[in-house]
N, C-alpha and C positions, 0 to 999 in steps of 0.2 A: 518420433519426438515431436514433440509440442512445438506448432508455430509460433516464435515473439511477433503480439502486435503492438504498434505505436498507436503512439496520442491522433497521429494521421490516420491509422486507420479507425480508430474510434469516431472520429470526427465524421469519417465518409456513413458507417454505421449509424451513426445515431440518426445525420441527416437524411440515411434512403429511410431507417423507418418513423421519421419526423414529415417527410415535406420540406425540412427548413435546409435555405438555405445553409452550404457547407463552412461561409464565411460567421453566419450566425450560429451557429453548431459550435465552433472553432471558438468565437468569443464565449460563449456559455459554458465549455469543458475548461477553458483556463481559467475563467474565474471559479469554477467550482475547486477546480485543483487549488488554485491562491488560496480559496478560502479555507481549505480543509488543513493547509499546511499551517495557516496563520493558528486556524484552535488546537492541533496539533502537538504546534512550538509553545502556547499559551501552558501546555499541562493537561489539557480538557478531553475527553473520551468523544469519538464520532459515532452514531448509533444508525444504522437502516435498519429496522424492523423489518423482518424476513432476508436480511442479505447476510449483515456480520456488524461487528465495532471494531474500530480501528484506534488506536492507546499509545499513547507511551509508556512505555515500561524502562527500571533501570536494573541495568547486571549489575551484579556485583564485581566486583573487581577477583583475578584469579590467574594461576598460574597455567600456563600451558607447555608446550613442548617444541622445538622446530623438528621435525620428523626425520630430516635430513643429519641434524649435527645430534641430534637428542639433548641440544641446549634448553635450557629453562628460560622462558617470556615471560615476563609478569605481563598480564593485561590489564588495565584500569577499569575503574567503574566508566559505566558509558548507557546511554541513553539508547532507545530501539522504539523505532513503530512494530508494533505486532498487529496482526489482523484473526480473529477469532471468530471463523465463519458459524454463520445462523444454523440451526438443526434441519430447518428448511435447503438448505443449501447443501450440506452436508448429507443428506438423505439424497440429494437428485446428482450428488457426487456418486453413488453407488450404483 
């Protein structure tokens, strides 16, 4: 199974192959993350060329099941980031 990494280890990452200090790593990866959540919430699509876009998308609202009781849920409409990786990326996934 897959390692989970943190925002910590990203930060150490970025600064061994930057040079920069880990302090300035740290302020650069949070504001990119603020930033991305601020156009996110705005409604607006996030695009890297060669990585993937990152969107909001909304469900539609819809019944489900508790698997336990086989009681009926309604769930509501509701909002989702979805991330739809690049064909570049998706190629070097195989």
């Amino acid at each position: 199974m897959a390692r989970t990494r943190t925002k910590r280890d990203l930060v150490v990452e970025v600064a061994r192959r930057t040079g920069l200090p880990q302090g300035d790593c740290k302020l650069a990866i949070e504001a990119f993350l603020d930033a991305m959540r601020d156009i996110l919430l705005m409604g607006e699509r996030v695009e890297f060329r060669g990585f993937g876009v990152f969107q909001v998308k909304e469900r539609a609202p819809k019944v489900a099941r508790n698997p336990r009781t086989n009681e009926e849920i309604r769930l509501p409409r509701r909002k989702v980031i979805v991330f739809k990786p690049s064909r570049i990326v998706l190629e070097q996934l195989k």
